[in-house]
C-alpha positions as a Markdown table, in Angstrom:
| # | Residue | x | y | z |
|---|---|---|---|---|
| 1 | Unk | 29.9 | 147.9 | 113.5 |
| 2 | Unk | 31.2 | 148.4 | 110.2 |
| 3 | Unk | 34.5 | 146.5 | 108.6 |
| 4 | Unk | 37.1 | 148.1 | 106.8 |
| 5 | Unk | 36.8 | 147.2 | 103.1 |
| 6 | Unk | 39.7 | 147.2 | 100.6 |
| 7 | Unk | 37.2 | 148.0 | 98.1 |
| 8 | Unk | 35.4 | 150.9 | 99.8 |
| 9 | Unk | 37.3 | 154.1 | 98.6 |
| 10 | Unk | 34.2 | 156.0 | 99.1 |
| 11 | Unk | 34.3 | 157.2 | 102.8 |
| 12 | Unk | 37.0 | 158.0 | 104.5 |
| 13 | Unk | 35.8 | 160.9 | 106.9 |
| 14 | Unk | 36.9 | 161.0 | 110.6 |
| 15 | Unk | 33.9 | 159.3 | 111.7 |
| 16 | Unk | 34.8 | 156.2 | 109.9 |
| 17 | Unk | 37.8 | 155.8 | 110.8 |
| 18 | Unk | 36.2 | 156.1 | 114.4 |
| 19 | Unk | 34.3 | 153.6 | 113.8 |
| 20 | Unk | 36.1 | 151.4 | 111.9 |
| 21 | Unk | 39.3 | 151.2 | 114.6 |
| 22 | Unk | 37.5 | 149.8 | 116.9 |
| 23 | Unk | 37.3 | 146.4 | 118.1 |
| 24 | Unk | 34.1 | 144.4 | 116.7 |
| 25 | Unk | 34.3 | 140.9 | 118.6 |
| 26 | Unk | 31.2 | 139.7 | 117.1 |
| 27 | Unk | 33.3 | 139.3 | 113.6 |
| 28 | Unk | 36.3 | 138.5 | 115.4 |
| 29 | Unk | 37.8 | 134.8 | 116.4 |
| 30 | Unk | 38.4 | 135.3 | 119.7 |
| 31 | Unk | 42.3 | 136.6 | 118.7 |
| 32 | Unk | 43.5 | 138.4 | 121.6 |
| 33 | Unk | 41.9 | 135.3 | 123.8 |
| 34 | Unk | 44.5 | 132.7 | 122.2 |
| 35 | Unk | 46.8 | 135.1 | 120.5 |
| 36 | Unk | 48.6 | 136.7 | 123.2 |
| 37 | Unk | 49.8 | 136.0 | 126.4 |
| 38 | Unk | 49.2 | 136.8 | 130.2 |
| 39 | Unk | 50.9 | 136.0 | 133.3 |
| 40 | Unk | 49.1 | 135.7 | 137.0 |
| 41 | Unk | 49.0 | 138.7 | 138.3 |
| 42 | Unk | 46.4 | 141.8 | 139.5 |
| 43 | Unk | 45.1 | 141.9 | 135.7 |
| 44 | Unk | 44.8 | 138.3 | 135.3 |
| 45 | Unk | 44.3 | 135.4 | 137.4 |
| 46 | Unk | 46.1 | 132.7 | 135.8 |
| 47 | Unk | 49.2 | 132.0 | 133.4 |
| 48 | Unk | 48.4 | 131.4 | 129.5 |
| 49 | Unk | 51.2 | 131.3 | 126.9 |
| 50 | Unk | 50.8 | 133.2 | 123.6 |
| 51 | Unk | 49.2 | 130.6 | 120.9 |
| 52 | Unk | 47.4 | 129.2 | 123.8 |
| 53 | Unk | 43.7 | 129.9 | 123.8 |
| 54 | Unk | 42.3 | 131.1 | 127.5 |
| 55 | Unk | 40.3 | 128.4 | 129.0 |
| 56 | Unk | 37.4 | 130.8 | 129.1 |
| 57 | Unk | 37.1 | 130.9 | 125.4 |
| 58 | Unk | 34.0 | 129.7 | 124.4 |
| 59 | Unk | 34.1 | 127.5 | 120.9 |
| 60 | Unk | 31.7 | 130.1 | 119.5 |
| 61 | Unk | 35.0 | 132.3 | 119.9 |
| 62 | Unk | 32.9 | 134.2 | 122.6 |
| 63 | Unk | 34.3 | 134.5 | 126.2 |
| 64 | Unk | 32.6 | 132.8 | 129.1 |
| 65 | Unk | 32.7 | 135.2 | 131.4 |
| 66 | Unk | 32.5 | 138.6 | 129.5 |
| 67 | Unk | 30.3 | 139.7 | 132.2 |
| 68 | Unk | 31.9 | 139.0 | 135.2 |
| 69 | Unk | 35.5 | 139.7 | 134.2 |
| 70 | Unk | 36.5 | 141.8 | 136.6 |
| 71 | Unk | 35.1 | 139.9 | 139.4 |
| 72 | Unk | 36.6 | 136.6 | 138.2 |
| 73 | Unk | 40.1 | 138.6 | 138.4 |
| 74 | Unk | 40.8 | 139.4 | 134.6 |
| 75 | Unk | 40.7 | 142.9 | 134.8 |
| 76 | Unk | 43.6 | 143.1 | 131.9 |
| 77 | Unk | 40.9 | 142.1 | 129.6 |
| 78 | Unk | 38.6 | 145.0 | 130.3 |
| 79 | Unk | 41.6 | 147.2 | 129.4 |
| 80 | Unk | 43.0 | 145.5 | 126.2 |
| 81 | Unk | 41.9 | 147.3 | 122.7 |
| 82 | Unk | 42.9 | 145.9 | 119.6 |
| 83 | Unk | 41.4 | 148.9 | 117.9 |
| 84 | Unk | 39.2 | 146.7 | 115.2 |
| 85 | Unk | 42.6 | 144.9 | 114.1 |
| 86 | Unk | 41.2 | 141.3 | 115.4 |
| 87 | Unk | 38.5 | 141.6 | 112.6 |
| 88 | Unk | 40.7 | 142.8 | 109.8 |
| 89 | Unk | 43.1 | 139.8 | 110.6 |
| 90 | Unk | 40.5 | 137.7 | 110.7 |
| 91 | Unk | 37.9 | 138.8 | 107.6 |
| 92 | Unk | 40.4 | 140.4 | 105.5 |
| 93 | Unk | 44.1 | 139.5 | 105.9 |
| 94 | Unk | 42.7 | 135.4 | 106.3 |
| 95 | Unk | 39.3 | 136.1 | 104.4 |
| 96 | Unk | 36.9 | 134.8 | 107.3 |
| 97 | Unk | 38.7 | 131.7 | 107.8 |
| 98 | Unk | 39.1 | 130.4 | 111.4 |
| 99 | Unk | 42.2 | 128.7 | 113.0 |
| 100 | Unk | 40.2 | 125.9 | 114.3 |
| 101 | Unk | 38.1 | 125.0 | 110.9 |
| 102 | Unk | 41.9 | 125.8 | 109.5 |
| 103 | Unk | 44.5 | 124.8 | 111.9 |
| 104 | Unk | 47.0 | 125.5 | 110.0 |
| 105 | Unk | 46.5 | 129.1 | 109.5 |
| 106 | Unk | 46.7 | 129.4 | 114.1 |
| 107 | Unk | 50.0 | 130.4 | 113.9 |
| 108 | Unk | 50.6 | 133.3 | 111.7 |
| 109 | Unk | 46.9 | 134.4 | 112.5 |
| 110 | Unk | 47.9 | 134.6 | 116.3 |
| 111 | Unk | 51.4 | 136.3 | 115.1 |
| 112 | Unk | 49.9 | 139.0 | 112.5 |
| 113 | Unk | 47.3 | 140.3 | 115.3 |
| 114 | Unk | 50.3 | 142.5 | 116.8 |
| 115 | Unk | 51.5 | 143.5 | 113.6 |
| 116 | Unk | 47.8 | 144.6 | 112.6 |
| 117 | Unk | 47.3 | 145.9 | 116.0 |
| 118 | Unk | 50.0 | 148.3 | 115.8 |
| 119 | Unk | 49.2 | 149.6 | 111.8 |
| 120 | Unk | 45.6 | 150.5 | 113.6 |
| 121 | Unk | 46.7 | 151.6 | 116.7 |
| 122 | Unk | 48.9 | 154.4 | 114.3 |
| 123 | Unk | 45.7 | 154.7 | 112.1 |
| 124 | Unk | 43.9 | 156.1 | 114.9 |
| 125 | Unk | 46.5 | 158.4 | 115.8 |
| 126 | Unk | 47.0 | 160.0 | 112.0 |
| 127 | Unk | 43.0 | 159.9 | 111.9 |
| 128 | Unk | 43.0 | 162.3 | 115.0 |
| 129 | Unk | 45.7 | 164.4 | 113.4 |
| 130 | Unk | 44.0 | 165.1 | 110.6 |
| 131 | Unk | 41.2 | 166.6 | 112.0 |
| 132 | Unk | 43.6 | 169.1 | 113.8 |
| 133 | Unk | 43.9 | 172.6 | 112.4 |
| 134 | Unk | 46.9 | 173.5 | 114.1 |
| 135 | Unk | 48.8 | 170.7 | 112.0 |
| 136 | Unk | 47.7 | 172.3 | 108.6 |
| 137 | Unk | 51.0 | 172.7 | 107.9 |
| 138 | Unk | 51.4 | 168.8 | 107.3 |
| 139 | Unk | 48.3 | 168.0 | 106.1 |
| 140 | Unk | 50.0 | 166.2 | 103.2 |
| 141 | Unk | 52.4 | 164.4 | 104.7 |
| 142 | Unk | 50.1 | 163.1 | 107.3 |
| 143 | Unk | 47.2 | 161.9 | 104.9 |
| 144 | Unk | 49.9 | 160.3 | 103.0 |
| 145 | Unk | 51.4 | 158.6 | 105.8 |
| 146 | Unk | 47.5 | 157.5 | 106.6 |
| 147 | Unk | 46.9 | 156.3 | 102.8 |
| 148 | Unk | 50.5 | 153.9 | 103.3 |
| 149 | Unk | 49.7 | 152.9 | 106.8 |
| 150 | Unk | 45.8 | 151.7 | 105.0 |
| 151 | Unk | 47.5 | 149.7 | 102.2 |
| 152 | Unk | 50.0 | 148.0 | 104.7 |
| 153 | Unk | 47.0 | 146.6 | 106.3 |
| 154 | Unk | 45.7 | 145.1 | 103.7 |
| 155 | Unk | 48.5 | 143.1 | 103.0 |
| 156 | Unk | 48.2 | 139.2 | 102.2 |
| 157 | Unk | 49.6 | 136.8 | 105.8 |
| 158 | Unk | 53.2 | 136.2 | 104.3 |
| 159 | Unk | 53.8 | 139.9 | 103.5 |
| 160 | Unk | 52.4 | 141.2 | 106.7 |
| 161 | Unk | 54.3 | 139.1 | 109.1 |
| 162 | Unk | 57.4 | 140.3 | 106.9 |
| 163 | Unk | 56.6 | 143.6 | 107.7 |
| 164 | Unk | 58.8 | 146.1 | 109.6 |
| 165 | Unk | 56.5 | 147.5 | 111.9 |
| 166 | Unk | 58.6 | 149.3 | 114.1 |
| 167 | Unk | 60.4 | 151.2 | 111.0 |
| 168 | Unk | 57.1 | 152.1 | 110.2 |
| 169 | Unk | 55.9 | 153.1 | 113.4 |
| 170 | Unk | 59.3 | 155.0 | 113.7 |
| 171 | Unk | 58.3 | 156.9 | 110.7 |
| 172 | Unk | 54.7 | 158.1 | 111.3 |
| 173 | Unk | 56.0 | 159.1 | 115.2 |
| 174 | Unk | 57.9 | 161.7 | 113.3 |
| 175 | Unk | 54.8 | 163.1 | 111.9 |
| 176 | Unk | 52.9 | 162.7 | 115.2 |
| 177 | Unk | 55.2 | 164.3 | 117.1 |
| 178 | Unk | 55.3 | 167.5 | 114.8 |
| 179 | Unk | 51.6 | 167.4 | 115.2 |
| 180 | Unk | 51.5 | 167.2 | 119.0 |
| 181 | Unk | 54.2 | 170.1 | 118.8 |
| 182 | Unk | 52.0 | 172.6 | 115.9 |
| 183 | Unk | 49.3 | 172.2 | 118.3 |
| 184 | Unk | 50.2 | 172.5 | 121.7 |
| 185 | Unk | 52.2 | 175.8 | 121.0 |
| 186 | Unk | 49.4 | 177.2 | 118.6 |
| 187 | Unk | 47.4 | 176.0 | 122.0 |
| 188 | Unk | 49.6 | 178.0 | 124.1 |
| 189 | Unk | 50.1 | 181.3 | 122.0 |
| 190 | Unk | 46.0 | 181.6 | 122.0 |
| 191 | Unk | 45.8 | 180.9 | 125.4 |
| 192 | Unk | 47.4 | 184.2 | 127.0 |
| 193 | Unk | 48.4 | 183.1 | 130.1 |
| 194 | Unk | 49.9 | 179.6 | 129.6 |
| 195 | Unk | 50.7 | 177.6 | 132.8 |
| 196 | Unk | 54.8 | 177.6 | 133.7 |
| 197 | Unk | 55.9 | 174.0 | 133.3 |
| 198 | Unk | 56.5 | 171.3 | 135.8 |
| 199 | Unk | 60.2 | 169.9 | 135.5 |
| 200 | Unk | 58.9 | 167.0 | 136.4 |
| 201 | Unk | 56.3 | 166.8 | 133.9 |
| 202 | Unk | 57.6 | 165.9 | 130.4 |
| 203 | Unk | 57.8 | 163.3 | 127.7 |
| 204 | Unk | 58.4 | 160.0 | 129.9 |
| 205 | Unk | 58.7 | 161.2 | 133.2 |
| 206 | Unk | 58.1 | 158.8 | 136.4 |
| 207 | Unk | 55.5 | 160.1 | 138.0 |
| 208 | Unk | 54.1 | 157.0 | 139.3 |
| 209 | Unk | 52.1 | 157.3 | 142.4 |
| 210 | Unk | 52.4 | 161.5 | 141.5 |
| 211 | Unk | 50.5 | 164.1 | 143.5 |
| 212 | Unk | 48.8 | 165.8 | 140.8 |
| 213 | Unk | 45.5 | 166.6 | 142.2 |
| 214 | Unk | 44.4 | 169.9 | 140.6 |
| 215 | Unk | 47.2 | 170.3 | 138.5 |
| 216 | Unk | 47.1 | 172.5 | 135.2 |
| 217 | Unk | 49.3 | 170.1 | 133.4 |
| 218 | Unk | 47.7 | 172.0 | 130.0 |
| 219 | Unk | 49.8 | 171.3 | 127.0 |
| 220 | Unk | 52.2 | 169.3 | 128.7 |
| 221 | Unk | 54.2 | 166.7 | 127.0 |
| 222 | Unk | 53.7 | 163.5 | 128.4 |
| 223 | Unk | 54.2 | 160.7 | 126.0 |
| 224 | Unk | 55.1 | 157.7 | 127.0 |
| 225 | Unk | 54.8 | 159.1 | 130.8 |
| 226 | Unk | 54.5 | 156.8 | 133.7 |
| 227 | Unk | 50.9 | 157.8 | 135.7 |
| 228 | Unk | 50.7 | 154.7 | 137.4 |
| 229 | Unk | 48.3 | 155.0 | 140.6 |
| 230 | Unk | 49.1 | 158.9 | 139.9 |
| 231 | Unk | 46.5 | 161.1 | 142.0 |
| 232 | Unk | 45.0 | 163.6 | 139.1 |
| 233 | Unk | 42.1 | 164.3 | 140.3 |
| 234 | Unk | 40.8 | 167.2 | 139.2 |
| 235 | Unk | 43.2 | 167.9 | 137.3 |
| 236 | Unk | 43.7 | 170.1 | 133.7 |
| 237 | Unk | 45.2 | 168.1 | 130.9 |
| 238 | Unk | 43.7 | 169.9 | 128.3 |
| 239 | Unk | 45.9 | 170.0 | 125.1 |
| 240 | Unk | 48.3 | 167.6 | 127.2 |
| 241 | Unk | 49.8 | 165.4 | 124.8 |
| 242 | Unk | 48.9 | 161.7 | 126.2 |
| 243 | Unk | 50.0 | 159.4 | 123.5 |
| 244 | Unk | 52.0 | 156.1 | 125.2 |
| 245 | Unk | 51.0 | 157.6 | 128.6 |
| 246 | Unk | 50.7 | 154.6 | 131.3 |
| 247 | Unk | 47.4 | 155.4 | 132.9 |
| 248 | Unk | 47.3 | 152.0 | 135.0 |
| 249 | Unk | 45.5 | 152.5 | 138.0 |
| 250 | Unk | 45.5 | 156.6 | 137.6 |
| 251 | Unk | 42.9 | 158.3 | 139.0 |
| 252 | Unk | 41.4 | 160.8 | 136.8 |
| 253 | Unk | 38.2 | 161.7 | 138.7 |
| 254 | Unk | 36.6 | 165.2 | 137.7 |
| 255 | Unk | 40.0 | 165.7 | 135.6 |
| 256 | Unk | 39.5 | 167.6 | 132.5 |
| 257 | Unk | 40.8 | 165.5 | 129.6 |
| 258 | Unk | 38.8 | 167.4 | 126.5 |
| 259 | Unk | 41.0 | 167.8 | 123.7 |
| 260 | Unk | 43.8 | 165.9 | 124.8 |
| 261 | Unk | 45.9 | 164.8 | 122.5 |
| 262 | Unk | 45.7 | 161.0 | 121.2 |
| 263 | Unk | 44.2 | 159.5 | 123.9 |
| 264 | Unk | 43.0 | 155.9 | 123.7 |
| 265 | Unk | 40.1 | 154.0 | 125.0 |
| 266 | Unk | 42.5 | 151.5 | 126.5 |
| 267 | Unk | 44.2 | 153.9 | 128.4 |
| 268 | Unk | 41.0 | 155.3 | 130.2 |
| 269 | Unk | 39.8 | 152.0 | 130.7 |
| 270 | Unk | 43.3 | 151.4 | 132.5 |
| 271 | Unk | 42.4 | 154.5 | 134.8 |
| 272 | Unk | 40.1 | 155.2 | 137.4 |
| 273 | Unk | 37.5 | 157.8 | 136.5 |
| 274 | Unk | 33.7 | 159.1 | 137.3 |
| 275 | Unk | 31.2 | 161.2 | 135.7 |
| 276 | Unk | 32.5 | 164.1 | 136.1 |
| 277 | Unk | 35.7 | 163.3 | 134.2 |
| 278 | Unk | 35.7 | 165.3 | 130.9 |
| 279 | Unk | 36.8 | 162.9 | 128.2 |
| 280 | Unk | 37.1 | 164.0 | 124.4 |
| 281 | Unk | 33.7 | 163.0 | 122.7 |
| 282 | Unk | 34.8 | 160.0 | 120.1 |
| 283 | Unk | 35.8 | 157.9 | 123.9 |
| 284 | Unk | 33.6 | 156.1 | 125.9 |
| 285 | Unk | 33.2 | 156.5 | 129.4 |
| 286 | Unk | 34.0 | 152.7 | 130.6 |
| 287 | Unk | 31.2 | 151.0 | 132.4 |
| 288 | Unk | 33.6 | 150.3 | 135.6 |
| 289 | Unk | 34.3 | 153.8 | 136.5 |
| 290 | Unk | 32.1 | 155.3 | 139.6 |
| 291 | Unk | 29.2 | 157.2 | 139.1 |
């Protein structure tokens, strides 16, 4: 998989940002597996403190039991996307050095993942913005914003870990929320015969453990909504904004999530899904779901 290069101007089409946001373990050093922390739980079956490499990190920076994770009770694992920022820190931002040939660097390696994780995560989202014609209207603005979110990533390990992610974050939600709004009333004005909303449906609800099953929760706003265990089968989230939704444990089987609006591979492989789940085509269809 290719790595973002601070000297590659050439190509910057939606495709490879696609493939450039996603995680690439092979040119990774096993980050996420020392970086952050866990605690005992359903997701993970023992305690590890952040800084603290897992026990199951091989010192090839491979894990152990990659195969079997589920099984061996680390399902959290299986969930976690650092959407490609593990390599950046590691090839670019530290230049291919490794914390254990250069201990000294372990620190602020393990501390700039989240920071880098975060710049990508929002990378993803502007990527998938851009390629919406409803938000025409802030074209600009959002390419910009994309362009300034780029060159923060490729800052040097003091000036990163200085950085203000949240500000920054603050600042492109802005943008992503007038996207999520340009499309999902364009969305609605073409359909005809838009669905009445749900007032329990809406931009952080609790709907945890919800009975959703064949619900037309079409261009619903449901960021940063709780669908924990949430029955949605079946279901219609078409042109549903999902960004920040909590889809631990939801089940989405034969639910219709083409052209949703910045969903994550995380946050399917958080839910439980099958075949006939309709996903949009740049996601992956995790290998754990039923067939």
């Amino acid at each position: 998989m290719p790595q973002i290069d601070r000297n590659d101007r050439n190509d910057r089409s939606p495709d490879f940002y696609r493939r450039t946001l996603q995680a690439d373990c092979e040119r990774c050093f096993g980050l996420c597996c020392a970086a952050l922390p866990f605690a005992a739980s359903e997701d993970f079956a023992i305690d590890k403190a952040a800084g603290q490499p897992c026990p199951n990190l091989r010192s090839d920076f491979r894990c152990g039991i990659h195969d079997g994770l589920r099984q061996q009770g680390f399902r959290g694992c299986t969930v976690f996307d650092c959407f490609g920022a593990g390599q950046k820190v590691s090839q670019i931002t530290f230049g291919g050095r490794d914390w254990r040939q250069a201990p000294e660097t372990a620190d602020r390696m393990f501390q700039a993942l989240p920071i880098m994780r975060q710049l990508h995560e929002l990378l993803w989202y502007l990527n998938e913005a851009l390629m919406l014609q409803a938000a025409r209207p802030i074209y600009d603005a959002l390419r910009q914003t994309l362009e300034k979110t780029e060159r923060l990533t490729e800052l040097g390990p003091d000036s990163l870990l200085d950085l203000d992610a949240a500000a920054h974050r603050a600042e492109v939600n802005t943008l992503l929320l007038q996207t999520s709004e340009l499309v999902r009333e364009d969305a609605r004005r073409r359909d005809g015969n838009p669905p009445k909303p749900r007032k329990n449906v809406r931009r952080g609800a609790d709907l945890i453990g919800a009975k959703l099953r064949g619900a037309d929760l079409r261009f619903a706003n449901l960021r940063g909504a709780y669908l924990i265990a949430a029955d949605l089968r079946e279901a219609d989230l078409r042109t549903a904004d999902l960004i920040g939704a909590d889809f631990r444990d939801a089940d989405i089987r034969g639910a219709n999530l083409g052209g949703s609006l910045f969903l994550t591979q995380a946050q399917l492989n958080a839910a439980k899904g099958d075949a006939r789940t309709q996903l949009p085509q740049f996601l992956t269809r995790p290998v754990h779901w039923t067939a």
